[in-house]
C-alpha positions as CSV (number, residue, x, y, z in Angstrom):
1,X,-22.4,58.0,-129.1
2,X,-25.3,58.4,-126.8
3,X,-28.8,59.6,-128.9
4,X,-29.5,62.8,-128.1
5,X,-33.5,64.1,-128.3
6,X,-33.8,67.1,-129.0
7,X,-38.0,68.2,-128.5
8,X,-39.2,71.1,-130.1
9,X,-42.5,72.8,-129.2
10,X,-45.6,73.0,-131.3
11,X,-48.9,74.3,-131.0
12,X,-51.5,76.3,-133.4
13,X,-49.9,79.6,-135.1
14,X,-46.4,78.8,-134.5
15,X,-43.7,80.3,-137.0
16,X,-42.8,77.4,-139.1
17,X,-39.2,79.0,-139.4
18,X,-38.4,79.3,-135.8
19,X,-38.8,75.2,-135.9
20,X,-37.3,74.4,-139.3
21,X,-34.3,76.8,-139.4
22,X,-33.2,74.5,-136.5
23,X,-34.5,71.6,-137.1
24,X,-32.5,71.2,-140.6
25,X,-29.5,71.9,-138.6
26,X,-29.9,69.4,-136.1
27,X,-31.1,66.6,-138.2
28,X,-27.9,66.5,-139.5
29,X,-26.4,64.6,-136.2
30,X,-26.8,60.6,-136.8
31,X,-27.2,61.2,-132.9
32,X,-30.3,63.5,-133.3
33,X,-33.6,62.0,-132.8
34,X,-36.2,65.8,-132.7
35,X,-39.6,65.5,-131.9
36,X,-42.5,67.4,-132.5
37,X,-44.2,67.7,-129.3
38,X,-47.8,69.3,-129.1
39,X,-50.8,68.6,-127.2
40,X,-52.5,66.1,-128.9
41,X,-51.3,64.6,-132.5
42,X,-53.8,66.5,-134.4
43,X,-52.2,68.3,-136.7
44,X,-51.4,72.2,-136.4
45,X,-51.3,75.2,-138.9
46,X,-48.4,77.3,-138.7
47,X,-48.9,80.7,-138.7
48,X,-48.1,80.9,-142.5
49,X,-50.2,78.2,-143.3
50,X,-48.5,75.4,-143.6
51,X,-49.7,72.0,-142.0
52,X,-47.4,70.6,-139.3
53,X,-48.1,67.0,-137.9
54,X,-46.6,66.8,-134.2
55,X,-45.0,63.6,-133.4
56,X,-45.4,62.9,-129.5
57,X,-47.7,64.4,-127.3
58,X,-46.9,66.0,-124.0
59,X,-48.1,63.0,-121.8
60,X,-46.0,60.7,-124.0
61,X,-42.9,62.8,-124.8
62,X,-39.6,61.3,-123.6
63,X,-37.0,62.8,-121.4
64,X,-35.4,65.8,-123.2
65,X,-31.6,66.2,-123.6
66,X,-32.6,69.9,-125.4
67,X,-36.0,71.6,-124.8
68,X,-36.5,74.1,-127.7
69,X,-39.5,76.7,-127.7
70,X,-40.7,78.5,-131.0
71,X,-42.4,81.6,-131.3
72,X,-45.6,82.3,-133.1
73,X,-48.6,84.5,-133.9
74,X,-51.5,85.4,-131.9
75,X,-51.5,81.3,-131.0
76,X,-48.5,82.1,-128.9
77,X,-51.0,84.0,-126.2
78,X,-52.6,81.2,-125.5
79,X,-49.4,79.0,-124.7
80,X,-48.4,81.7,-122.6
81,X,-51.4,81.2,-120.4
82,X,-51.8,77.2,-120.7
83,X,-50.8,75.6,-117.4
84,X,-50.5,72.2,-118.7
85,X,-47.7,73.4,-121.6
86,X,-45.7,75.6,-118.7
87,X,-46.1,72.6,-116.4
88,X,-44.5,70.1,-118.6
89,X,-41.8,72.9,-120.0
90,X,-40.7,73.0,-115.8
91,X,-40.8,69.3,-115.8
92,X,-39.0,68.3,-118.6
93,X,-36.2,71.5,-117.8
94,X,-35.0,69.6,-115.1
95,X,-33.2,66.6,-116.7
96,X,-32.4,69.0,-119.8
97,X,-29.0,69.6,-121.0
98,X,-29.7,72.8,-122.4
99,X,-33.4,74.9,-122.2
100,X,-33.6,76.7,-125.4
101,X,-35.6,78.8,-127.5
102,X,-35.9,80.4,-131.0
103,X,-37.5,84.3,-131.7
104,X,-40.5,85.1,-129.2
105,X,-40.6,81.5,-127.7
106,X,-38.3,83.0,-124.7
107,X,-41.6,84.7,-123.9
108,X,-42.8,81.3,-123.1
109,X,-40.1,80.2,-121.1
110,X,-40.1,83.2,-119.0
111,X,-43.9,82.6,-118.7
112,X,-43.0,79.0,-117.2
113,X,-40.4,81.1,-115.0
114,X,-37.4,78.9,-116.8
115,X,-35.5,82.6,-118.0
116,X,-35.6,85.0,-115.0
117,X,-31.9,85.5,-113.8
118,X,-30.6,84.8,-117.2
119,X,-29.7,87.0,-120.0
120,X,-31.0,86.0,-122.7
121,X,-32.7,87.7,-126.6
122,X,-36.0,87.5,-128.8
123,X,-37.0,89.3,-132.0
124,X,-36.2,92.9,-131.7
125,X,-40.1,93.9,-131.5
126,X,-40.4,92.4,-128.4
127,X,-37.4,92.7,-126.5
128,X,-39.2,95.3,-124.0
129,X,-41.5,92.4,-123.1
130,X,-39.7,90.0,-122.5
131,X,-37.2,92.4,-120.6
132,X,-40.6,93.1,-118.3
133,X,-40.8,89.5,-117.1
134,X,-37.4,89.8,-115.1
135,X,-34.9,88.8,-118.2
136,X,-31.5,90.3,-119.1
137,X,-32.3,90.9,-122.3
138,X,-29.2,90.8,-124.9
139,X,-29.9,92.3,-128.6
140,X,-27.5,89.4,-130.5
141,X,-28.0,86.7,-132.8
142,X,-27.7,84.0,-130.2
143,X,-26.9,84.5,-126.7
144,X,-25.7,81.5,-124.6
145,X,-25.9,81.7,-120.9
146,X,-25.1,78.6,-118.4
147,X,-27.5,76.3,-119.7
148,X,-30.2,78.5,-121.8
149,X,-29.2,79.3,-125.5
150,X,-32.0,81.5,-126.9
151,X,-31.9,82.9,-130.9
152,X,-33.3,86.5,-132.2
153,X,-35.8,86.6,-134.6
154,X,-37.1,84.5,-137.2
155,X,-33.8,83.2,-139.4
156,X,-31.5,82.9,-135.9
157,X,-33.0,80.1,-135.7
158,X,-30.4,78.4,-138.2
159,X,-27.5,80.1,-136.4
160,X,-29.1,78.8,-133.3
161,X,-28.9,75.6,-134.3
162,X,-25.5,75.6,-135.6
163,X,-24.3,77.1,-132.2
164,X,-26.2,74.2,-130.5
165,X,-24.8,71.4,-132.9
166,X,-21.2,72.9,-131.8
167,X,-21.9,72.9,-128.5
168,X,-23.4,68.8,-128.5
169,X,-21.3,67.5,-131.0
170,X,-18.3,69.7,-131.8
171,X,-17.3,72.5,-134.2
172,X,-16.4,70.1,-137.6
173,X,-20.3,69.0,-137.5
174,X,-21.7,72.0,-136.9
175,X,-18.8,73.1,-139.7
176,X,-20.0,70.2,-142.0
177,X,-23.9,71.3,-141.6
178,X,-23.1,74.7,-142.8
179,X,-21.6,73.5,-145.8
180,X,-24.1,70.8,-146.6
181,X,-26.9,73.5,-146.3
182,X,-24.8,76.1,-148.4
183,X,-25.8,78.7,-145.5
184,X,-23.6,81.6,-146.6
185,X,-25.8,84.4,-146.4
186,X,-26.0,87.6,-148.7
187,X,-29.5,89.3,-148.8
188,X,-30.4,91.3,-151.4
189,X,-30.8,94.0,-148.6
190,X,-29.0,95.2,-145.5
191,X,-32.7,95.7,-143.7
192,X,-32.3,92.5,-141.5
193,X,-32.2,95.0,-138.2
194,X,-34.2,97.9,-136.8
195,X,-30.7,100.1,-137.0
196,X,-29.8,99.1,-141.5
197,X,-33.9,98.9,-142.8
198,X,-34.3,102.8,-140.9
199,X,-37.5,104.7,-139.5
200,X,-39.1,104.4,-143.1
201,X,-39.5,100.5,-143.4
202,X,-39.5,100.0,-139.1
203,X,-42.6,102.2,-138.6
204,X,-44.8,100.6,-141.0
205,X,-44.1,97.1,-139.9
206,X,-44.6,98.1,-136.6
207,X,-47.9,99.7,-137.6
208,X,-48.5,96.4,-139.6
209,X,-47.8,93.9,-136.4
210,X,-49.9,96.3,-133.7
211,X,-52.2,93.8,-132.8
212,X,-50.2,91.3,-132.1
213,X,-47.4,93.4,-130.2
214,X,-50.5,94.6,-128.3
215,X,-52.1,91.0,-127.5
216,X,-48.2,90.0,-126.9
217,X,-47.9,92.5,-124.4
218,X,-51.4,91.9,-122.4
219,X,-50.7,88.8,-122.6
220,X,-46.7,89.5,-120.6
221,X,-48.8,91.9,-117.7
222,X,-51.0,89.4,-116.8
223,X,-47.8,86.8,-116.3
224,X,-45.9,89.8,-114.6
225,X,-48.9,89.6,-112.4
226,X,-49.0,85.4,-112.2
227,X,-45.6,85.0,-111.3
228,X,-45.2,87.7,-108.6
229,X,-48.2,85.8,-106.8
């Protein structure tokens, strides 16, 4: 079978999960070969802390069968505004099988101008924004449209990836990954959404993320701004 490279984004403050949830569900294709693709290949901290070493750089990154974008923390901003990641997200879109991207990371692709005209979904906190930048926004787990798949928040990311795996290398894999990775979820709470956590939990997270929900959204009127220039 042909390889198949699947690139994921990186860059300083990303959220390690909207990588890794994936990531362990597409490693498990023998016809798989993911790359870390940052900058330079200095390594990053994630916006938990953890150290993540990129593998190729944007000047040296292959052609892309998948594109995947991340979200992240304040970081994110930045990306939002750097010409040289947007560029090389439009360039490597066009040979791309599918254009993809996991919680706020459609916020970048709609900053490179890869989403408008598509439906598409981010984390629930900012699904006004990314509505803003001229995207159908869709409050579901996963929502596939022509060629962009784009997951919710956080943990999507590993139904993302199974929908993905499906999709490139049929249902049994995908089938086979969910068993190998036991993912048969029962939290210890039904808070997973704005609608089952209620107004008590929802406002004081809210509260807690203001800053960046505020820098996010600056951040989404100046690229209203850029991209109706």
């Amino acid at each position: 079978m042909k390889q198949i490279n699947i690139g994921f984004l990186v860059y300083s403050d990303v959220v390690q999960l909207d990588i890794m949830g994936a990531y362990q569900v597409l490693s498990f294709s023998p016809n798989a070969t993911l790359h870390l693709v940052c900058k330079t290949l200095t390594p990053i901290l994630s916006s938990e802390g953890l150290i993540i070493t990129p593998t190729t750089t944007l000047s040296n990154c292959p052609t892309l069968d998948v594109i995947c974008v991340p979200g992240g923390g304040m970081g994110q901003v930045e990306v939002m505004k750097d010409e040289s990641i947007l560029s090389f997200l439009q360039q490597k879109s066009t040979a791309a099988k599918y254009i993809t991207s996991v919680c706020t990371g459609s916020l970048i692709l709609a900053a490179a101008n890869l989403l408008q005209g598509y439906k598409a979904t981010c984390h629930w906190a900012f699904q006004e924004q990314l509505a803003l930048l001229g995207v159908e926004v869709i409050s579901e787990r996963v929502v596939i449209d022509r060629d962009r798949i784009t997951g919710a928040g956080v943990t999507s990311g590993i139904d993302f990836g199974l929908t993905l795996l499906n999709l490139l290398w049929g249902e049994d894999l995908a089938k086979m990954a969910q068993l190998m990775m036991e993912y048969n979820p029962q939290p210890p709470f039904n808070a997973g959404t704005p609608e089952t956590a209620g107004e008590k939990i929802v406002e004081p997270l809210l509260q807690l993320g203001k800053p960046l929900i505020e820098a996010f959204l600056q951040q989404t009127q100046a690229t209203m701004s850029r991209l109706k220039r």
